[in-house]
C-alpha positions in Angstrom: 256.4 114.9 -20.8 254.1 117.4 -22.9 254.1 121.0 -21.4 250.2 120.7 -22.6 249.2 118.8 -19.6 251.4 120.1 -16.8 249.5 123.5 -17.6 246.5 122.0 -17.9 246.9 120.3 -14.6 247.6 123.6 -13.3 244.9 125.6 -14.3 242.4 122.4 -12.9 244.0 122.5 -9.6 243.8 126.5 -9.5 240.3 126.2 -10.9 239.8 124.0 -7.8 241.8 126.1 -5.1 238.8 127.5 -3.4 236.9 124.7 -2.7 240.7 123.1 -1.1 240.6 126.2 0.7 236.6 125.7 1.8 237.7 122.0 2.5 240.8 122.6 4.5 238.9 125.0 6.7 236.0 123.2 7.5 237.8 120.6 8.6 240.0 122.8 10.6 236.8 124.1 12.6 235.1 120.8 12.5 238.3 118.8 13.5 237.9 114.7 15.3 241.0 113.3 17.3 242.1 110.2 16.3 239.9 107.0 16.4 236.8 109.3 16.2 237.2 110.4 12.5 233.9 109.6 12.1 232.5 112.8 10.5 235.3 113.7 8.6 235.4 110.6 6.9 232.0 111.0 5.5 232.9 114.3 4.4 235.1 112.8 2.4 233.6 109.6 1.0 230.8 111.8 -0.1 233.2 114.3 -1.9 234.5 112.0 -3.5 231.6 110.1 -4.8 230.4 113.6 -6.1 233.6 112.9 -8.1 232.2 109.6 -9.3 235.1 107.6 -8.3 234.7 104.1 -6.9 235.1 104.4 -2.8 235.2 102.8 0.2 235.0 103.4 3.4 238.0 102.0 6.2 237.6 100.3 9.1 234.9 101.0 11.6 233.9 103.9 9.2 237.0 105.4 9.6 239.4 106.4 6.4 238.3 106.6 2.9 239.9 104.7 0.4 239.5 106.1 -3.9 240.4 104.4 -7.0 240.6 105.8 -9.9 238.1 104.6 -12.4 240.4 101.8 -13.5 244.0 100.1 -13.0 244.1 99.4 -16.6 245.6 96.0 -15.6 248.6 97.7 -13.9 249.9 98.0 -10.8 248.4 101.2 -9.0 250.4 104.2 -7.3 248.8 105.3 -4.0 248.7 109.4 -2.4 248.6 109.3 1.3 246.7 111.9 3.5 245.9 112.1 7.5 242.8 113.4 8.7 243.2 113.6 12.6 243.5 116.2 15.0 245.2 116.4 18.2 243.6 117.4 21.7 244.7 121.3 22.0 242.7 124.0 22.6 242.7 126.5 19.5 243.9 129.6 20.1 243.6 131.4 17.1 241.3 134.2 15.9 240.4 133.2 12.7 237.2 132.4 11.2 237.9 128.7 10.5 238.9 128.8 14.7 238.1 125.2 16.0 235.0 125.0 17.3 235.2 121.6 19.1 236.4 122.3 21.8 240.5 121.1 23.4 240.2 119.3 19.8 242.5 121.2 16.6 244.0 120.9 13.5 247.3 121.5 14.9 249.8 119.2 12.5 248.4 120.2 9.4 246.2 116.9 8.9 243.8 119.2 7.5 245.9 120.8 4.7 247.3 116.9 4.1 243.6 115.8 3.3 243.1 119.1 0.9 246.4 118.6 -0.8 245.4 115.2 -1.6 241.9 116.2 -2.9 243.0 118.4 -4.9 245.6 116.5 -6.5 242.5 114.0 -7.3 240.6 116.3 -8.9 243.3 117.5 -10.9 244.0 114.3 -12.7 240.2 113.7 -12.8 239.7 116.6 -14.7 243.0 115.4 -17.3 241.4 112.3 -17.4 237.9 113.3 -18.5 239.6 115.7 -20.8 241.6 113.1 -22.6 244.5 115.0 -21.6 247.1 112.4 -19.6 250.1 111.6 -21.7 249.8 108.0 -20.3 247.2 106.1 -17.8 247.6 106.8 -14.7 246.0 104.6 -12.1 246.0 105.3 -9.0 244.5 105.4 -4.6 244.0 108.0 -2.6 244.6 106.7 0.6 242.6 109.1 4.1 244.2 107.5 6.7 242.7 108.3 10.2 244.8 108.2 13.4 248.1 108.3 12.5 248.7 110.4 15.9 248.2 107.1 18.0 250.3 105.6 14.9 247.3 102.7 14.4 245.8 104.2 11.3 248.3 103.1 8.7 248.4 99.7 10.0 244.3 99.6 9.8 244.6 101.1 6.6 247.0 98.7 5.0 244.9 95.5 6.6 241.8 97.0 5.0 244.1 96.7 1.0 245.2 100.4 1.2 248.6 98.5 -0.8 246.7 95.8 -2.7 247.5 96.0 -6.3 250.4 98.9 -5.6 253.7 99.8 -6.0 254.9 103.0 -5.1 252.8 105.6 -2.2 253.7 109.6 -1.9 253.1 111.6 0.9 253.5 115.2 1.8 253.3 116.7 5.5 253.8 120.9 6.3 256.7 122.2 7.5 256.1 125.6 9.3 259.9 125.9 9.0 260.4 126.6 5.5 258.4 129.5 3.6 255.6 128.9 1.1 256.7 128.5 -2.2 259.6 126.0 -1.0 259.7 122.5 -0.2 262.0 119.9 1.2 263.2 116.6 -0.1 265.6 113.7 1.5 266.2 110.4 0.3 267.3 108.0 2.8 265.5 108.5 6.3 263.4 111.2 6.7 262.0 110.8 10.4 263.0 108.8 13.2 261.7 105.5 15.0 259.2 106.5 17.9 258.7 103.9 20.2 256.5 104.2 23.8 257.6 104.2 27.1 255.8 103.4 30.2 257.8 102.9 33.8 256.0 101.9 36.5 257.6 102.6 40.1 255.8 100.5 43.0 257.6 102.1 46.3 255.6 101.9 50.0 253.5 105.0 51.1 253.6 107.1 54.1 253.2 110.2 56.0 255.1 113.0 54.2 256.6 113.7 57.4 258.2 110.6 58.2 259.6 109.0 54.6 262.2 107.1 56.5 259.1 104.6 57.4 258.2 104.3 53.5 260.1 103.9 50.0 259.4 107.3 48.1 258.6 106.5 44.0 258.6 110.3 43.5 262.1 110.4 44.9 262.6 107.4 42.8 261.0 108.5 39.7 262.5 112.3 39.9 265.6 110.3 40.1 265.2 108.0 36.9 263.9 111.0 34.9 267.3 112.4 35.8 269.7 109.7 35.6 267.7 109.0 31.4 268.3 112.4 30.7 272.0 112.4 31.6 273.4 109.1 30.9 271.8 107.8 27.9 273.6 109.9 25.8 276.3 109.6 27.0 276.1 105.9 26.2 275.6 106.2 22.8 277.6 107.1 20.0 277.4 111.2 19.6 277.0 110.6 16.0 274.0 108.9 16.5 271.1 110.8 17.4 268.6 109.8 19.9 266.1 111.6 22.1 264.4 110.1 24.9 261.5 112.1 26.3 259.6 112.0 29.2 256.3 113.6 28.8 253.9 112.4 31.9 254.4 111.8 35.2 251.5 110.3 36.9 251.8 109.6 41.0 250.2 111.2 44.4 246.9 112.4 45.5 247.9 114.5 48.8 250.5 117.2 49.2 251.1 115.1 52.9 251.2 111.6 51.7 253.8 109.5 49.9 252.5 107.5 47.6 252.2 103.8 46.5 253.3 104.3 43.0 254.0 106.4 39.7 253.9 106.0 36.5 255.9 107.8 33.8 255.3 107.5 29.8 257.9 108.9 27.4 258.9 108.1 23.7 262.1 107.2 22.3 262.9 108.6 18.9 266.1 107.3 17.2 267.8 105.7 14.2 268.6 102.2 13.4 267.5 99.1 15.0 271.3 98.7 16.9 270.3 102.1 18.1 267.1 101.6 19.5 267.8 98.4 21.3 271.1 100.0 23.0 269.0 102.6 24.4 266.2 100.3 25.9 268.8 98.3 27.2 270.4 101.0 28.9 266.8 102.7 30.0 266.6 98.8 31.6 269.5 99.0 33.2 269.5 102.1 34.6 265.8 101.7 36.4 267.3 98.5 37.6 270.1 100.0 39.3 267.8 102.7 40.8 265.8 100.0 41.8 268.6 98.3 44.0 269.7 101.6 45.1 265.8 103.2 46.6 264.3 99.9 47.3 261.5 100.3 44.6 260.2 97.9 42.2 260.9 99.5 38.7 259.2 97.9 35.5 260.1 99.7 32.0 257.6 98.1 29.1 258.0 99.8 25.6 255.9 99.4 23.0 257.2 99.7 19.8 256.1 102.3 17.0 256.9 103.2 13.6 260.0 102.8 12.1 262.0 105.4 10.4 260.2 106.7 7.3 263.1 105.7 4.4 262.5 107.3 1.5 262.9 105.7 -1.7 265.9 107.3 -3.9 263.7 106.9 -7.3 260.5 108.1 -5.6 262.4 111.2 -4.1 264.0 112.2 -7.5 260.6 111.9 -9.0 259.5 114.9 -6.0 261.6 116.3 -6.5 261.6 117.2 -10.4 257.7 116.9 -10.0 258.3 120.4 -7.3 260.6 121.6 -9.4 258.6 121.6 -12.3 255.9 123.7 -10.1 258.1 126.2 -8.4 261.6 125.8 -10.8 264.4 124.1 -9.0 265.9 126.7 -7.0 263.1 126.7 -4.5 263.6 122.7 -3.5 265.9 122.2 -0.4 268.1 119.4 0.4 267.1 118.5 3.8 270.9 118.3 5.5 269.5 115.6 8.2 266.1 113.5 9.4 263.5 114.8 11.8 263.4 113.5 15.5 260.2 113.0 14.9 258.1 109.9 14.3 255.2 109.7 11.2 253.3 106.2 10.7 253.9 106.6 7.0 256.8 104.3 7.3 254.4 101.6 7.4 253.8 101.8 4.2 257.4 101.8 3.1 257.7 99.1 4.5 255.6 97.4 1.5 256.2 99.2 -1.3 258.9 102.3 -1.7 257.5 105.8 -1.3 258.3 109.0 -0.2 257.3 111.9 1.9 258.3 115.6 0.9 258.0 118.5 3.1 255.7 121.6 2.1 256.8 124.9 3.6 253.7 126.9 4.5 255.4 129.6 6.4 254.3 133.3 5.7 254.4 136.8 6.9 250.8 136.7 7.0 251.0 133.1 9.4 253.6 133.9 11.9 255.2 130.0 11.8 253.8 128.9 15.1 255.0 125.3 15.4 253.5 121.8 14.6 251.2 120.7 17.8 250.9 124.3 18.8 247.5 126.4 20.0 248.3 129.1 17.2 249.4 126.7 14.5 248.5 127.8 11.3 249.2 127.6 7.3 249.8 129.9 4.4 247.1 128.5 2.7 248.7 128.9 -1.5 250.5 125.8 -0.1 247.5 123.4 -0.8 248.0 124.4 -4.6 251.4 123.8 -4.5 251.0 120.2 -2.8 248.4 119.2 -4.8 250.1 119.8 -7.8 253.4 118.5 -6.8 251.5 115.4 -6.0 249.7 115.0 -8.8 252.7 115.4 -11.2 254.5 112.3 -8.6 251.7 110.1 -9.4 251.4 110.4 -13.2 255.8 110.5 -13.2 255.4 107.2 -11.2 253.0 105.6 -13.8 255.2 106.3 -16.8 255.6 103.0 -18.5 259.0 103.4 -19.4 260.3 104.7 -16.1 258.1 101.7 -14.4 260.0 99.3 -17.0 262.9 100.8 -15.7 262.3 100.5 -12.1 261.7 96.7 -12.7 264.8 95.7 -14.1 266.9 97.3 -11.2 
């Protein structure tokens, strides 16, 4: 590949960097949960068509899908970004401070969106300069909701993947310094599956529970029993986490209620995995169940699968980061995240894969992901955009696509 464009790329996306920088903060002060993107989809569809690229809006008016101008009769290569918030109160002092309120930015949705953008207008301006070494045809995909882990699946029903063969993806990492990022072929995050146990005891006077069957006894039992014995049922070298993250029972400080309710998430690896630890989740509510009298029911609703990340679409991240920040600065990620990311859907279609940006600073004091005082270093938008952008045209190489077709 020609060192002409790379550094022509470059000097589009730096030419662009404040207006990722404007972006990324107004949608950090203006930010929507997810299922209400409402606003912030429109911000996008119309900077976009300011672009004069063909898009649409997704579902409900929610998500914004962008072609470029043509596929050229090939098969396109799709860019991936999430635009929800979560429901935390910002607590940061900053100018670009949330100002909905118990509504932030605090997962770096925003940065994703301005990453992708600029990586868009990066290419556009190659393109319009005749500068591409080959076409390059390709969909920016704004995916809302990928919190509540429905927004990939809307996006895909609504052709997010029609006409495509390979998707990138990106997502901050408050972990790892700007200026480095992190690749991992093979699984990247974990399954993430729901959890919701209902506990149907008989209430009473808080004074007398030997006339009623007590679901907080029950439930604080359950909780403990999960915690304890599930890993010790399954293989050490397997990781799983079971979390239980709301408890939901009792109105009175004097009263023993009729019920509670607990939700949790299971994040593991492998289907054999996941179903041995429902199963023992099952049977461990089950012989709590004999033991306090209660009625336990355990329903888990499944989420996304692992995200598995291509080993042709990580080596293309990772030259495409190394030819931005030189080699030494890319990190072999030694193991997956616990955590879950819808993305996976999408792998599950066509092969992909995500990368992790560090936007760590001394100016940003690395709060963590879903934290009140989350924020980035922002010189990572430039360096995701252009790391993206270099994917995307490495991807629609006609030689290397030949090549990935006769594997």
């Amino acid at each position: 590949m020609s060192a002409t464009w790379q550094s022509k790329l470059d000097e589009a996306i730096d030419a662009a960097f404040p207006q990722l920088v404007d972006l990324r903060r107004h949608l950090h002060a203006h930010p929507e949960p997810s299922g209400h993107e409402d606003r912030t989809s429109l911000h996008i569809y119309q900077l976009m068509d300011r672009l004069g690229l063909p898009v649409r809006m997704g579902p409900g008016g929610r998500g914004v899908l962008v072609d470029s101008d043509t596929d050229f009769g090939r098969p396109r290569v799709a860019v991936r970004a999430d635009m929800d918030a979560l429901l935390i109160q910002d607590r940061k002092t900053v100018d670009y401070c949330s100002q909905n309120p118990g509504v932030m930015h605090a997962c770096g949705h925003d940065a994703h969106t301005a990453t992708v953008t600029g990586a868009v207008m990066g290419l556009e301006a190659l393109r319009q300069q005749g500068l591409l070494p080959w076409e390059v045809p390709y969909r920016a995909v704004f995916q809302p909701a990928e919190e509540t882990s429905l927004g990939a699946l809307a996006m895909i029903s609504a052709g997010a993947l029609e006409n495509v063969d390979g998707i990138f993806s990106l997502h901050v990492d408050p972990s790892r310094e700007v200026g480095r990022v992190g690749v991992k072929s093979g699984p990247l995050t974990a399954s993430c599956d729901d959890m919701v146990i209902e506990i149907a005891g008989r209430g009473g006077h808080a004074a007398r529970p030997h006339e009623s069957i007590d679901p907080i006894a029950a439930a604080a039992q359950l909780v403990s029993s999960i915690y304890l014995f599930v890993p010790r049922a399954i293989d050490s070298h397997d990781p799983v986490v079971v979390t239980i993250g709301q408890i939901n029972g009792g109105d009175n400080p004097n009263v023993i209620p009729e019920s509670v309710v607990l939700k949790g998430t299971i994040r593991s690896f492998g289907t054999k995995i996941r179903e041995q630890t429902k199963a023992h989740v099952n049977q461990l509510a089950r012989g709590l169940s004999e033991l306090s009298g209660a009625k336990i029911s355990v329903l888990f609703e499944d989420g996304p699968p692992s995200v598995m990340n291509s080993a042709d679409a990580t080596q293309v991240l990772r030259i495409s980061a190394a030819e931005v920040l030189g080699p030494e600065q890319i990190d072999e990620l030694p193991r997956p995240s616990m955590g879950g990311e819808d993305f996976a859907y999408y792998l599950a279609h066509v092969p992909g894969a995500m990368f992790r940006l560090g936007c760590c600073s001394g100016k940003h004091a690395c709060a963590p992901l879903h934290s009140a005082m989350f924020d980035i270093d922002e010189r990572a938008l430039a360096i995701g955009a252009k790391t993206l952008a270099r994917a995307l045209v490495a991807w629609s190489d006609p030689v290397q696509r030949e090549s990935r077709q006769a594997k």
